[in-house]
KEZA-588779 format. One record per residue (C-alpha): x, y, z. Coordinates in Angstrom, 2 decimals, always signed. Last residue first. Layout:
N
<u: X v: Y w: Z>
...
***
This chain:
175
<u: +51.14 v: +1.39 w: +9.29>
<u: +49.99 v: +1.22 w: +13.38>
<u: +46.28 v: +2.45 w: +12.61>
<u: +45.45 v: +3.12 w: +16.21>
<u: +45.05 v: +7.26 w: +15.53>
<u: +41.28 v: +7.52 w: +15.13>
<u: +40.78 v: +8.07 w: +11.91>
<u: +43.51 v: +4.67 w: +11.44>
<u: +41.07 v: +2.56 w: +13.15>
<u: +37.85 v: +3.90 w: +11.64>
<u: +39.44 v: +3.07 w: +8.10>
<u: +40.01 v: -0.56 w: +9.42>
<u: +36.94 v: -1.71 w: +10.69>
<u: +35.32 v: +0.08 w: +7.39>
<u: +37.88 v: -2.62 w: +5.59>
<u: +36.76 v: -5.59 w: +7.67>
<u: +32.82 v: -4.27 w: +7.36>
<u: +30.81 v: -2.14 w: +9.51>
<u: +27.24 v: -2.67 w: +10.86>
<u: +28.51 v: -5.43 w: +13.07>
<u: +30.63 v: -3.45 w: +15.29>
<u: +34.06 v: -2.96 w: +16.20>
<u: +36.09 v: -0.51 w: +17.65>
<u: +35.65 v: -2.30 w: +20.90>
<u: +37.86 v: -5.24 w: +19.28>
<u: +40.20 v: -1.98 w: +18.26>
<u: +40.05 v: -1.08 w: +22.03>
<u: +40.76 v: -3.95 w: +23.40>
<u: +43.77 v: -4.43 w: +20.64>
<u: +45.26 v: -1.03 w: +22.04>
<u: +45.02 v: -2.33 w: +25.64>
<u: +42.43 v: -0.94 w: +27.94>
<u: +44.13 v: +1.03 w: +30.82>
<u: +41.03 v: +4.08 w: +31.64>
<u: +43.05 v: +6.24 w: +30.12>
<u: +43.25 v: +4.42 w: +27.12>
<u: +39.99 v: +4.00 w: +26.92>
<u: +38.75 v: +7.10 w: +27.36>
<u: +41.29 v: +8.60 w: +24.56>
<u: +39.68 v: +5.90 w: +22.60>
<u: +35.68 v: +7.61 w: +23.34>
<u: +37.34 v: +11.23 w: +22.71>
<u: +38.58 v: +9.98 w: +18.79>
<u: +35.28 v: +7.88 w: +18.72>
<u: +33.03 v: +10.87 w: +18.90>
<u: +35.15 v: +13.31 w: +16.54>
<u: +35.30 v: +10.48 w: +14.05>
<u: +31.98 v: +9.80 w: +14.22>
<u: +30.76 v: +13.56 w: +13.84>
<u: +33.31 v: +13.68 w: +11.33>
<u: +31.47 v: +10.83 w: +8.95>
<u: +33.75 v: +8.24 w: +7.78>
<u: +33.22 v: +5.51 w: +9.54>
<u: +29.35 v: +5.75 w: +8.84>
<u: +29.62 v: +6.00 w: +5.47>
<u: +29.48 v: +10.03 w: +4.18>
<u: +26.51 v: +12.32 w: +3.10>
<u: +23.89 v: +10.40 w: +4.41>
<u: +24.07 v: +12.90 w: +7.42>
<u: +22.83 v: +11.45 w: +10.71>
<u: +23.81 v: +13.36 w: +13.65>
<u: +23.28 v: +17.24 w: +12.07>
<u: +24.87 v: +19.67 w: +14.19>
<u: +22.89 v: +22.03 w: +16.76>
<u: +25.53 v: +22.42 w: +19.38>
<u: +22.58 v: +20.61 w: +21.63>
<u: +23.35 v: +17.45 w: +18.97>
<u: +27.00 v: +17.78 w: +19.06>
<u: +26.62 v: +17.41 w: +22.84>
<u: +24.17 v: +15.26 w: +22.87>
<u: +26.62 v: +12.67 w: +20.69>
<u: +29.69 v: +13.33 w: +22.87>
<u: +27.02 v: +11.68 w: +25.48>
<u: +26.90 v: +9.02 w: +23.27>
<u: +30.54 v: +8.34 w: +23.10>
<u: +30.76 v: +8.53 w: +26.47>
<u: +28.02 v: +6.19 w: +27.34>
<u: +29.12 v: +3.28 w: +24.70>
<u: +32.90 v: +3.76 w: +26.83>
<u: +30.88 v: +2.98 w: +30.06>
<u: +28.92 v: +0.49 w: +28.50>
<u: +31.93 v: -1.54 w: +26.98>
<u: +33.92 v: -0.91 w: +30.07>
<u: +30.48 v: -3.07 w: +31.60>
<u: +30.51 v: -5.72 w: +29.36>
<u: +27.33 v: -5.73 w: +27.70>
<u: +24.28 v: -8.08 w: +29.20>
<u: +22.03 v: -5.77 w: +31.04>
<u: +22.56 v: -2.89 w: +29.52>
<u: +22.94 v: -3.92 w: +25.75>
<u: +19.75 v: -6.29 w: +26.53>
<u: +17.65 v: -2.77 w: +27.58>
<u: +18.77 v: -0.98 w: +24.38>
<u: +19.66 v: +2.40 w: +24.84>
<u: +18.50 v: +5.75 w: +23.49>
<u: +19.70 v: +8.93 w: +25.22>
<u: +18.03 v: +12.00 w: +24.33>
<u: +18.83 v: +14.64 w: +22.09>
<u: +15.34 v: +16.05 w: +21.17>
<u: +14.66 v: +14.91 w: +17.64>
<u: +17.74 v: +13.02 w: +16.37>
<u: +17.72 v: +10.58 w: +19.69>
<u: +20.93 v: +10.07 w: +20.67>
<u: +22.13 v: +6.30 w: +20.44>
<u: +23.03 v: +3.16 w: +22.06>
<u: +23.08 v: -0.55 w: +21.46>
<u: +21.20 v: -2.21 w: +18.54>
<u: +19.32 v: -5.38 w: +18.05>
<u: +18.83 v: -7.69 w: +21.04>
<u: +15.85 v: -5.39 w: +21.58>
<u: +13.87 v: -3.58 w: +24.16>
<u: +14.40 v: +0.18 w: +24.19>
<u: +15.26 v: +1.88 w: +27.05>
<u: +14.73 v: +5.72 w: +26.71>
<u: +17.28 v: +8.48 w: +28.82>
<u: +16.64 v: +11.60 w: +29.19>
<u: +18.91 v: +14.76 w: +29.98>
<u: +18.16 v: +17.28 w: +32.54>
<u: +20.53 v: +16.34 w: +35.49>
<u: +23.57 v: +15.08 w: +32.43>
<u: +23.01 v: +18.67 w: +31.22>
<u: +23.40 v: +20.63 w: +34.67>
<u: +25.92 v: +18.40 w: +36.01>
<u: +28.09 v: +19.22 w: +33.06>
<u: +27.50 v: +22.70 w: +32.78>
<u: +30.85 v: +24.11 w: +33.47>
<u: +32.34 v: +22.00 w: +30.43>
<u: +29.81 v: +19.45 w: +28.87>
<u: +32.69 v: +17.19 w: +26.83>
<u: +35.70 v: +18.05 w: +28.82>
<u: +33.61 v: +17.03 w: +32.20>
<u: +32.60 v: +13.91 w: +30.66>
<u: +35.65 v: +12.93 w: +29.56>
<u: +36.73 v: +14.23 w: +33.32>
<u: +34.46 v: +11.83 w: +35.01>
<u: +32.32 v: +13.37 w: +38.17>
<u: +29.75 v: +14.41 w: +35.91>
<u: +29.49 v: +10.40 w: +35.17>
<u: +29.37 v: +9.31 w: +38.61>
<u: +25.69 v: +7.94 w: +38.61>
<u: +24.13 v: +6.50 w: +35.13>
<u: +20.42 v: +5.41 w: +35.98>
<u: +18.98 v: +7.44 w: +37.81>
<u: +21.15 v: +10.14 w: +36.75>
<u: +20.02 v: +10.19 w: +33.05>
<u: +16.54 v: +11.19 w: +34.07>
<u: +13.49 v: +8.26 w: +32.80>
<u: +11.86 v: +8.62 w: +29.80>
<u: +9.01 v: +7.06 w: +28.38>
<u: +8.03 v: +7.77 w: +24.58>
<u: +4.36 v: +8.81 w: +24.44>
<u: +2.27 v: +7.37 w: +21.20>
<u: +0.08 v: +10.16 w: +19.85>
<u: -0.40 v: +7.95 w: +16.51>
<u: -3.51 v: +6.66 w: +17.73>
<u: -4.48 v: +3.74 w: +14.78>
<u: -8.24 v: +3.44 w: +14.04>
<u: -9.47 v: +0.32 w: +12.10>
<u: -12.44 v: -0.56 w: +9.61>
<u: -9.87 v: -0.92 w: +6.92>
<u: -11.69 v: +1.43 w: +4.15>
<u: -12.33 v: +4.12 w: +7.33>
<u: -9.17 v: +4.00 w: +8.82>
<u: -7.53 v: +4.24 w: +4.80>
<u: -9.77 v: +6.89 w: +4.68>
<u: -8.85 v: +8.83 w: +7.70>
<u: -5.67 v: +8.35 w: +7.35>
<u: -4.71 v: +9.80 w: +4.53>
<u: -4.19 v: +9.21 w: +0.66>
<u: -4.90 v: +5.36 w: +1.02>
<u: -4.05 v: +4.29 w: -2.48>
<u: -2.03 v: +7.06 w: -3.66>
<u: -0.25 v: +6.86 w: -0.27>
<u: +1.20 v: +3.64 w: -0.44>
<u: +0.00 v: +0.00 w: +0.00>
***
């Protein structure tokens, strides 16, 4: 079906002999309840500046349920997205690194920049880059090994050769 057929939804409501509510709520929960410490943690700190507290005590978070999927920032309002299995079954540096990244996400999100251009592959878009550049940095200080943090470096939505473009962007390429 497309819209020629059923040109709104009225009709097609009417021609099915169902109603759909589209004014679906999204739940969300503060930040802080669930992710304590983080305006205490420097990459945090660097990310939010003098506002840290303020920004991680307003944002909010959504748990999604799926074994699909980890984290993300929500392209409408700049909330957290995360997957309920991610954060109950991930290794926990992996969460803590996954929350960093993200929360580089809000902040290029409240700095108004666009999250998902289709203008470049996802390993190659800056606001990737920029994200995983101050995620590694993370990881190194917190004492994961360089070939942790290329293992963390990848994820099933990238190829071998994406796997190794995002490597070298973000200084572990070693030739």
């Amino acid at each position: 079906m497309n819209r020629e057929t059923y040109p709104n939804d009225s009709e097609a409501s009417r021609l099915l002999g169902v109603r759909i509510n589209r004014d679906a709520k999204t739940v969300l929960f503060p930040f802080t309840d669930y992710f304590i410490g983080f305006d205490k943690v420097e990459a945090v700190r660097s990310i939010f500046g003098d506002k840290t507290r303020e920004v991680l005590q307003n944002l909010k978070v959504e748990f999604f349920s799926s074994k699909f999927g980890y984290m993300g920032v929500s392209d409408v309002d700049g909330h957290l997205m995360v997957s309920s299995y991610h954060l109950s079954k991930s290794d926990f540096r992996v969460l803590y690194l996954d929350i960093i990244h993200e929360l580089y996400h809000v902040k290029q999100f409240m700095d108004g920049r666009e999250l998902f251009s289709t203008e470049f592959e996802y390993v190659d878009s800056p606001i990737e880059i920029e994200a995983y550049s101050h995620t590694v940095k993370e990881a190194q200080r917190i004492g994961m090994s360089k070939e942790e943090i290329i293992e963390y470096l990848k994820v099933e939505w990238i190829d071998d050769d994406s796997h190794k473009r995002l490597i070298k962007s973000v200084g572990l390429a070693t030739t």
